[in-house]
N, C-alpha and C positions, 0 to 999 in steps of 0.2 A: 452214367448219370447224364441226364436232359436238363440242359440249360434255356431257360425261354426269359426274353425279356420282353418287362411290361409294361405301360404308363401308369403312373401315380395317378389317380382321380380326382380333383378336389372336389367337398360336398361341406361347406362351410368351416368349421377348423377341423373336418379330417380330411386324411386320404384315404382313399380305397388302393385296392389292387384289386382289377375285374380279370377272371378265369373265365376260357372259353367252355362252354357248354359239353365238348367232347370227352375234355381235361378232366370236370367233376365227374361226369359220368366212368370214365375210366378206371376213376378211385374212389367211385360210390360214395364221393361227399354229395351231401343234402343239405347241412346247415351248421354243422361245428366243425372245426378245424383245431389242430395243437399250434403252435404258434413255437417252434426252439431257436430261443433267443443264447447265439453263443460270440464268441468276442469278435470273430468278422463277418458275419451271416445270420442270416436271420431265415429256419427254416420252418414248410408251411407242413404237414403232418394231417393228415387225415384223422379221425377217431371213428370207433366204433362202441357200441352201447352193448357190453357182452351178454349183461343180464336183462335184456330188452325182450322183452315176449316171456321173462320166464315165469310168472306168474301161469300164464295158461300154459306150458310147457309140464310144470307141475302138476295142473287141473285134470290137462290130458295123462299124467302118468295115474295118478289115483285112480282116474275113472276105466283105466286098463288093466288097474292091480299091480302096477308095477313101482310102487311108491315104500316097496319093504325095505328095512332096516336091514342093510349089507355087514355090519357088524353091531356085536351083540352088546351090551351095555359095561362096564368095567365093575358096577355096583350089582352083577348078577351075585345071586347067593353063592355060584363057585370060586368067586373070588374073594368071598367076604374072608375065609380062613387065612386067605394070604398075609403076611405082614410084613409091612410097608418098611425100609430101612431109607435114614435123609441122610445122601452122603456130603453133605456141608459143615 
């Protein structure tokens, strides 16, 4: 683990903490951070948006036909005979 110390910023009643430009880029922050606040540290955590772009992710799979149904529905007719037993 890397330990870097930094100056507190003041900017009316806050403080900042300013991150050198190399730093973000090396953790591909761009504008949110996590923030773990534990009982003697306070760490800074990058995020990522998992489902960011998946919108057109989907758009692109339909339009390639790859958007089918990988299992089949429970309410198909060959399940319907089955019966259901509630072990509670």
């Amino acid at each position: 683990m890397i330990s870097i110390k930094v100056k507190l910023v003041n900017i009316g009643n806050l403080k900042r903490i300013c991150l050198s430009k190399s730093s973000l880029k090396k953790y591909s922050i761009t504008d949110k951070v996590e923030l773990v606040l534990e009982h003697d540290y306070i760490a800074i955590k990058y995020t990522t948006e998992p489902r960011k772009n998946c919108e057109e992710a989907f758009l692109e799979m339909r339009k390639d036909g790859d958007d089918n149904m990988l299992i089949g529905s429970i309410l198909e007719a060959e399940n319907m005979d089955k019966k259901w037993v509630h072990l509670m």
